[in-house]
N, C-alpha and C positions, 0 to 999 in steps of 0.2 A: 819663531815665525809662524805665521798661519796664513793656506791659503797662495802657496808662493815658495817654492823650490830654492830661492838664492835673494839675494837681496836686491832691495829698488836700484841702487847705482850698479852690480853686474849684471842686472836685464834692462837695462836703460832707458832708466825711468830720471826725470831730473823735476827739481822744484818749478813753479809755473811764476813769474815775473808776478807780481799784485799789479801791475799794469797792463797787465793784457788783460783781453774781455771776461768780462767775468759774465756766467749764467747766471747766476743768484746770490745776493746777500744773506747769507745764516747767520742768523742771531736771535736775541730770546728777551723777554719782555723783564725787567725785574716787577719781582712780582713778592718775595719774600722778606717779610718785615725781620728777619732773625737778621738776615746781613747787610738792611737798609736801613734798619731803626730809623727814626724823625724823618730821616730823607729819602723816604721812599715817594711820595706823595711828587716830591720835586724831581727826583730821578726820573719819576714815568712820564713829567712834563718834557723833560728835556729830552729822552727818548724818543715820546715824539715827535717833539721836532727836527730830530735828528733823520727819521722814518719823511719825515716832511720834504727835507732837504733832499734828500736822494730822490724819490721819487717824483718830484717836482717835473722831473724832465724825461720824457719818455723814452729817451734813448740809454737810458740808467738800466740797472736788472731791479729787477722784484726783488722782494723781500720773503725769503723763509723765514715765517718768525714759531720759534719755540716757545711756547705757553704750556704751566707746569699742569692746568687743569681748564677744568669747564669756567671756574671761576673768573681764573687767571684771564682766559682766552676771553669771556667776556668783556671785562677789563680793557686789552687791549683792541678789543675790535668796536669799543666803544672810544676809544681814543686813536684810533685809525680808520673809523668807519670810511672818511673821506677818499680814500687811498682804493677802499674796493679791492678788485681782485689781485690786483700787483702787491698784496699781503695774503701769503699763504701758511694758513697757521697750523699748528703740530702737536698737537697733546706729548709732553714726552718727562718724565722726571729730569729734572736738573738743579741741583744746588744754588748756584749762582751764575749771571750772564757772562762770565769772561770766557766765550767761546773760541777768542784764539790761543786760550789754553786747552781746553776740555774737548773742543770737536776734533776729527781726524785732518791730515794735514794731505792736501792733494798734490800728489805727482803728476806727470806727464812720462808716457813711453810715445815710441813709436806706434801702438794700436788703439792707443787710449789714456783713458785718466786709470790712479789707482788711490788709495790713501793709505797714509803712515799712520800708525799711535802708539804712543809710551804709555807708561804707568804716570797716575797720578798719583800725588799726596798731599793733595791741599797745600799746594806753594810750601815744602818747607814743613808739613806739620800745622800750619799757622790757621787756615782754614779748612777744613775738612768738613764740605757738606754733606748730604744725602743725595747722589745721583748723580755728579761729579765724575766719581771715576768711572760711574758704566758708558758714561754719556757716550764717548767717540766709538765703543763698539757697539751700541746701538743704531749712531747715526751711519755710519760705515756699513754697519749690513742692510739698510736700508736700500743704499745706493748701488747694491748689488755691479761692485767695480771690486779686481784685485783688492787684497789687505795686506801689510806687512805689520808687524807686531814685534816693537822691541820691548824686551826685560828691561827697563831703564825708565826714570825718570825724567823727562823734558818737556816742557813744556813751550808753544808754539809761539809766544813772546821774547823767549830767550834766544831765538836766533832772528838772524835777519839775511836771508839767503839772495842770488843775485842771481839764479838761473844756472851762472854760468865757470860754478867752480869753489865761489868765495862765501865764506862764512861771517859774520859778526855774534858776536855776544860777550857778555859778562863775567870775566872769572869768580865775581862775589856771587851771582846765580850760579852757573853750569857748573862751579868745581864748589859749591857747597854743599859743608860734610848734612845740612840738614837732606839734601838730595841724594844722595849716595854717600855711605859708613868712609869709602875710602878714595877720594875723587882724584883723577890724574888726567892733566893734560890729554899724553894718548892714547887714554881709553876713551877720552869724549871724542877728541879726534879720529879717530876709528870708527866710533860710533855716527859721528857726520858723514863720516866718508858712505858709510853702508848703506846710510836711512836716504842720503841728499846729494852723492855723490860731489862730495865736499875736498877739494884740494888744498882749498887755502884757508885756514883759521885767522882772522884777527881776532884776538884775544885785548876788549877791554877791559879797566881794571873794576870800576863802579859802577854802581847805578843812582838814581837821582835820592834826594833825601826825603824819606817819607813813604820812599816804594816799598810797599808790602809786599812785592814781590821776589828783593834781595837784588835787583838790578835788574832788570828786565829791559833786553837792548832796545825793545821796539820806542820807549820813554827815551832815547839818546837820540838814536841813528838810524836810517831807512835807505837803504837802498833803492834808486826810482830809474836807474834801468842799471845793467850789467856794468858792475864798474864806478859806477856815481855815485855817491853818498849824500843825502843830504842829512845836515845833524845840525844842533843848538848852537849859538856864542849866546855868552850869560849876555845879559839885559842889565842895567844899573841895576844895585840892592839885591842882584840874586842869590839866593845861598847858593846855591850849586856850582857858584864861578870856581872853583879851582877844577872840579870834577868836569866843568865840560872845556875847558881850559886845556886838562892832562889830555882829553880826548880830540882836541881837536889836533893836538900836537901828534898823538901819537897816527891818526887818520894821514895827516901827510907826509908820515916817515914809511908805512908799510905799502906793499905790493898786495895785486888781487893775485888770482889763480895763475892768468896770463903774466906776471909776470912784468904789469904797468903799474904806472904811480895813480892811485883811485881820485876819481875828480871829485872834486871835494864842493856840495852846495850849502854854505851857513846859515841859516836860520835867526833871528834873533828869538833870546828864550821871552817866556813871559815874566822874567823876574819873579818878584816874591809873592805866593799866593799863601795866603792863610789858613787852618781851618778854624771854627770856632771856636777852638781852645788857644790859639793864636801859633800854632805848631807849625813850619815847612809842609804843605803839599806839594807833593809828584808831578805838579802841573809841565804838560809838555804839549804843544805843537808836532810835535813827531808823530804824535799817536793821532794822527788824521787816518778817516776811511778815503781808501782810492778808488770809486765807482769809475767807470764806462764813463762817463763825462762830466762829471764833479769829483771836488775831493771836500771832502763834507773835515772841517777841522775846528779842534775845542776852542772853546773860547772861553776865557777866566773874570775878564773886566778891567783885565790893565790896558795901559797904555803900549802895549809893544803889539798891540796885534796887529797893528794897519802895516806895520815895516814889515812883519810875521807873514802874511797875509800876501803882499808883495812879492816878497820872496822866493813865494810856493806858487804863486801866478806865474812868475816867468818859468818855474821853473817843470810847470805844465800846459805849452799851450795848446789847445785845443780842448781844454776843461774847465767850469765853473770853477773857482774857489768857494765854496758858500760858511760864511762863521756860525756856528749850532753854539748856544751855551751849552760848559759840562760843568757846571763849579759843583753843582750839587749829585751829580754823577761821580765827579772827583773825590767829593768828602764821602761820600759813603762806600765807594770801592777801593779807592789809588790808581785803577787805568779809565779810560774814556771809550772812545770809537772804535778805535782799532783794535782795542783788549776785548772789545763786546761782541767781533763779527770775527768770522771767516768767512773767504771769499770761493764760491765754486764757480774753480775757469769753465770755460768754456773746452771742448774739445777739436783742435788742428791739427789734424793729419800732420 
C-alpha cells in the first residue's frame, strides 16, 4: 500500500457506477506507429470522431487527452482544432491508448474520490510498451487524491464492478498463470474484496475470439446500474455463439451481492467481423463509452447494428446513442472505446 493506512473497502471507499457524472473523459491520442503499423493513419480518423461524438453536446465532460509529445500533441490538436477548449491535452509517456487498463481506477469514500492501481505486464507478457507501466502512478500523483497500490496484476477491463457489491470477469484473464505464476480463485477474490469492496464474484468462463487481452469482461458484459447487466446474444454467422450462449446462461443462474437474480439486458452481437487476414475479431457493442448524455458505441459495418443500437437506446433514456466507426481501431488494437478511456466521476458528498 502507499499513502493509505488500510484498504479502499475498510475505509469506505466503493467503485463509482460509469453512469454517474462523470468530470472528464481520459484518454490519449494513438500516436505510435510500432502498435498501429498501416492503421494508424485510420485509427486517428476514427478517434476523432469518436472525440466528435462526445463532444457534440455540451452537456458531455471534456476530454483529457494524453499526447506522447509536442509532435504527437500537434497532430491531435490539428484533428481536434474544432473542439477548442473542451480538449485539454497532457504531454506524458505512454505506450499505447488502452487507458482503461493503464490509468488508475477511481473510488469513491465518504470525503472524496481516491485511485487504485496494480501492476502491469503488457496484458500477459504479450505487449509490453515503454510508459505503460508508469503510466497510472503518474496520472494518480497528479490528482493529488488518496492512492492504494496493490502487488498484483489487473488490469481495469477485466472487471466489471456495479457499485454495489458485485463483481464480473473472466477466469481465462483473472486466474491466468500469464498474470500471476499461481492464480486462485481466493486470492483474486480477496484481492476484489480489498481494492473494490467486492462481495460477490461472477466468475465467467471466456472471453471473445481474437482478444488479445485473454477475455476481457468489458468485450462480453456491462453493468448499467447496480444489478443490471447488459451483455451480447450472438447475431447470425457469429463465431463467438457458444461463448456468449455459455454466458448468457450462466448470467441468469447466478445472484449479485444482495443476494437477487441480476436483470439481465441482451444485446444483439455484431456477428462476424474480419480482419484483413480474414481472422475472428473481438468486435463488441459492449465496449461502448457512457458520457453524461451520450453513449458513444462501435460500429463494424454489419447489419446488426440498428437492433444493437435499439437496444442500448431503451436501455438508456435520457442519452444520445451516437454510432462512431472502430473497425480500423479494432484491427489495430482488439478493444475500441471503452478500452481507450477512463472515466473521472465527479465528486458527491
Amino acid at each position: 500500500m502507499a499513502q493509505a493506512d488500510s484498504t479502499p473497502h475498510a475505509l469506505g471507499y466503493r467503485p463509482v457506477g460509469e453512469w454517474e457524472r462523470n468530470a472528464a473523459c481520459i484518454t490519449a491520442w494513438p500516436a505510435h506507429e510500432y502498435a498501429w503499423g498501416s492503421f494508424l493513419g485510420a485509427a486517428q480518423e476514427e478517434f476523432a470522431g469518436f472525440c466528435a461524438a462526445l463532444l457534440q453536446d455540451e452537456g458531455n465532460e471534456p476530454i483529457q487527452l494524453l499526447v506522447p509529445d509536442a509532435v504527437g500533441e500537434a497532430q491531435a490538436r490539428s484533428a481536434l482544432e474544432v473542439h477548442g477548449a473542451r480538449v485539454r491535452y497532457r504531454q506524458i509517456a505512454y505506450g499505447d491508448v488502452w487507458l482503461r487498463d493503464t490509468a488508475p481506477i477511481f473510488v469513491r469514500g465518504r470525503d472524496g474520490l481516491a485511485t487504485v492501481r496494480f501492476r502491469s505486464n503488457g496484458w500477459g507478457g504479450k505487449y509490453v510498451y515503454p510508459g505503460d507501466a508508469e503510466l497510472a502512478e503518474k496520472l494518480a500523483a497528479e490528482l493529488d487524491l488518496p492512492c492504494f497500490v496493490f502487488d498484483a496484476v489487473l488490469e481495469g477491463g477485466a472487471v466489471e464492478l456495479d457499485g454495489a457489491g458485485t463483481c464480473l470477469t473472466t477466469e481465462s484473464c483473472l486466474l491466468n498463470a500469464n498474470r500471476s505464476e499461481a492464480p486462485e480463485r481466493a486470492t483474486m477474490e480477496r484481492l476484489l474484496r480489498d481494492a473494490f469492496a467486492v462481495d460477490e464474484v461472477v466468475w465467467l468462463r471466456e472471453g471473445l475470439i481474437g482478444d488479445h487481452t485473454d477475455g476481457h469482461v468489458d468485450n462480453l458484459a456491462r453493468f448499467i446500474a447496480p444489478g443490471v447487466v447488459m451483455h451480447m446474444r450472438p447475431s447470425p454467422g457469429d463465431p463467438n455463439r457458444d461463448t456468449l450462449t455459455a454466458l448468457e446462461r450462466e448470467l441468469a443462474r447466478v445472484t449479485d451481492a444482495r443476494g437477487h437474480k441480476l436483470t439481465l439486458v441482451p444485446v444483439p452481437s455484431p456477428g462476424a467481423v474480419l480482419d484483413v487476414a480474414g481472422e475472428p475479431m473481438a468486435a463488441s457493442y459492449m465496449n461502448f463509452y457512457l458520457g453524461n448524455r451520450a453513449v458513444i458505441v462501435p460500429a463494424f459495418g454489419t447489419v446488426a447494428y440498428e437492433a444493437a443500437a435499439n437496444a442500448i437506446t431503451a436501455a438508456f433514456p435520457g442519452r444520445s446513442v451516437v454510432q462512431c466507426s472502430a473497425r480500423a481501431i479494432l484491427e489495430g488494437g482488439g478493444g475500441t472505446f471503452h478500452c481507450m478511456t477512463r472515466q473521472r466521476p465527479e465528486f458527491t458528498p
